[in-house]
C-alpha positions as CSV (number, residue, x, y, z in Angstrom):
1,X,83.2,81.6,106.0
2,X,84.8,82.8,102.8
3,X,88.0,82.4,103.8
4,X,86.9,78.2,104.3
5,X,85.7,78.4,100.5
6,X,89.0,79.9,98.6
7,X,91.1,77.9,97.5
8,X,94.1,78.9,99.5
9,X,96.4,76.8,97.0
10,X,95.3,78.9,94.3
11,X,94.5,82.3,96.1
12,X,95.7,85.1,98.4
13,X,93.0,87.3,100.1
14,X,94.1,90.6,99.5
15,X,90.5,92.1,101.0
16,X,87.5,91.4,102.4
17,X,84.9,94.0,103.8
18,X,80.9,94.4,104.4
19,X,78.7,96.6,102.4
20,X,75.6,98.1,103.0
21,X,74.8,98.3,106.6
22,X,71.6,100.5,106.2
23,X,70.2,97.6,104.0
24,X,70.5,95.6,107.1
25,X,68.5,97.6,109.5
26,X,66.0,97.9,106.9
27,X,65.9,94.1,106.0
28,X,65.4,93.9,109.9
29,X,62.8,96.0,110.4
30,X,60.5,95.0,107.1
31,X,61.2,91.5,106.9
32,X,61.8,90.3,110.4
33,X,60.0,92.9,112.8
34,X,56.7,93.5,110.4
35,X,57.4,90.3,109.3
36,X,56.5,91.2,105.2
37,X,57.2,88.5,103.1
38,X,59.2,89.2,100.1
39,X,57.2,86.7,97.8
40,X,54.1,89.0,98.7
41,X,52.5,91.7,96.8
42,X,53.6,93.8,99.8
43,X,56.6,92.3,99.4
44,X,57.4,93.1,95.8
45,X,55.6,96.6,96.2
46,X,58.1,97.3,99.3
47,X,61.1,96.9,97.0
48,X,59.9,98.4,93.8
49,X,58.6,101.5,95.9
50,X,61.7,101.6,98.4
51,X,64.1,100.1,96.4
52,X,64.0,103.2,94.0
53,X,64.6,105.6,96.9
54,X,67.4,103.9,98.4
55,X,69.2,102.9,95.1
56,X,68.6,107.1,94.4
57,X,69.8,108.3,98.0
58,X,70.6,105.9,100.5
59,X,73.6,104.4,98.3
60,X,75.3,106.9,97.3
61,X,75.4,108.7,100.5
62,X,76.7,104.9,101.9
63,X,79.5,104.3,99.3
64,X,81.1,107.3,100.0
65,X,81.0,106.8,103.8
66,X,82.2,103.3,103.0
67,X,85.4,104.5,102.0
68,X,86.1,106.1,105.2
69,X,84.6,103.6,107.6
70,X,84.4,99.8,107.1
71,X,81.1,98.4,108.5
72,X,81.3,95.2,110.9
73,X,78.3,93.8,109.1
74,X,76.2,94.3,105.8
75,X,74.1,92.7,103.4
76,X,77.1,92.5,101.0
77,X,80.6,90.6,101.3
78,X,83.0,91.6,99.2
79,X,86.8,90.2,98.7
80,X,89.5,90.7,96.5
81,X,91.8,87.6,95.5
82,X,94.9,87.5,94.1
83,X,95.9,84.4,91.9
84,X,99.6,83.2,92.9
């Protein structure tokens, strides 16, 4: 799908990648299998209370696996352009 948005007149895609599998399986499992609703107060508690262990731990442990293995799928799509 991001390759349909660049402008391919003004661009070359040098890149593109996912990021962040682990925040996919958790996204699945709070918000789709226990069906929380991130506009609740369990919502907002869920993120403020997990969010600070997985910025802490989870991420750093994922960016440097990430360099080593590229993920089919994530919660993050990253690409780098080039202008030409």
């Amino acid at each position: 799908m991001i390759r349909d948005i660049v402008d391919a007149d003004k661009y070359i895609i040098k890149d593109i990648w996912y990021q962040d599998i682990v925040g996919v399986l958790g996204s699945l499992y709070f918000f789709k299998i226990r069906k929380t609703k991130l506009a609740s107060n369990d919502g907002v508690q869920l993120v403020k209370n997990q969010g600070n262990i997985y910025d802490k731990y989870v991420i750093p442990v994922e960016k440097f696996v990430e360099k080593f293995i590229r993920s089919p799928l994530g919660l993050s799509l990253t690409a780098v352009l080039q202008k030409k």
